[in-house]
C-alpha positions as CSV (number, residue, x, y, z in Angstrom):
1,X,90.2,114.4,110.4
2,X,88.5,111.5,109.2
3,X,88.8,107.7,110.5
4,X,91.9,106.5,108.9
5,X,92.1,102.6,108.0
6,X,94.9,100.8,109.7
7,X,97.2,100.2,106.6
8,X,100.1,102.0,107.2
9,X,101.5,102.5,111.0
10,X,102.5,106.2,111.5
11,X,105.9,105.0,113.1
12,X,106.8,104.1,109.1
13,X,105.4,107.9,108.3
14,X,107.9,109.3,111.1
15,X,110.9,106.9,109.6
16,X,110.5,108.3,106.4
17,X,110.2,111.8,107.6
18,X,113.4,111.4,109.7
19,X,115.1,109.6,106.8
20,X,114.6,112.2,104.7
21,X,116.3,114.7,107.1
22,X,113.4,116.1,109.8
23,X,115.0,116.0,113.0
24,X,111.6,115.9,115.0
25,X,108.3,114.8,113.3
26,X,104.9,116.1,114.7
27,X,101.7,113.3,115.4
28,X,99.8,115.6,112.7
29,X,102.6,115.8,110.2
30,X,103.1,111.8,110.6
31,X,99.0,111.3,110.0
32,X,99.2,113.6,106.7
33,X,101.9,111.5,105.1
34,X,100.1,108.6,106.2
35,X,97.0,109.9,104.4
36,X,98.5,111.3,101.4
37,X,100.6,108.2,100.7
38,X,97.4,106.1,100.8
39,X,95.2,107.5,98.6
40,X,98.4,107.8,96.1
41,X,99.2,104.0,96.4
42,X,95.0,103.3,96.3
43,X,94.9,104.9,93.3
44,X,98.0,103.0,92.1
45,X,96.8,99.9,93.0
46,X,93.3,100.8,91.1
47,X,95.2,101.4,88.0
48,X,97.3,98.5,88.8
49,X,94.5,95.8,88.5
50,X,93.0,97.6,85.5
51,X,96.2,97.1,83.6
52,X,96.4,93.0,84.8
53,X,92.5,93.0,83.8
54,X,93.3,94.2,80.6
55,X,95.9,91.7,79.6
56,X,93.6,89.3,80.7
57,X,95.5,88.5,84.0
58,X,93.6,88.5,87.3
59,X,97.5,88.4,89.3
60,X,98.7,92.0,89.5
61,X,102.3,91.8,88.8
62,X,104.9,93.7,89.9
63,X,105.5,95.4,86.2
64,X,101.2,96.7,86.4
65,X,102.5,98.9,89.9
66,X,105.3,100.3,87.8
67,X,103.5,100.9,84.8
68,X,100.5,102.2,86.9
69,X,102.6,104.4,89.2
70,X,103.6,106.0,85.8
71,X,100.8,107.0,84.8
């Protein structure tokens, strides 16, 4: 597995997995939602700073991550 950058703590991965009913949560599982859930909300963000860009903004608004995570 590859270096992952410190964006998102895995203790956030295991709440999530635990809120969503897993009564125990393994260190890999926790590190593949962590992974997953990054490159999603990177590719979100990428998409949400072209949209800004395009209207001719350079503040990416909250409406560009909803419009973005659309798409």
């Amino acid at each position: 597995m590859a270096v992952s950058k410190k964006l998102l703590p895995l203790a956030a991965m295991e709440k999530v997995l635990k809120n969503s009913g897993a009564e125990r949560v393994s260190d890999k599982a926790k590190a593949a939602l962590k992974e997953v859930v990054e490159e999603i909300s990177e590719e979100i963000a990428q998409n949400a700073v072209r949209l800004a860009s395009h209207a001719g903004r350079k503040t990416v608004k909250a409406r560009d991550i909803k419009l973005a995570a659309k798409s």
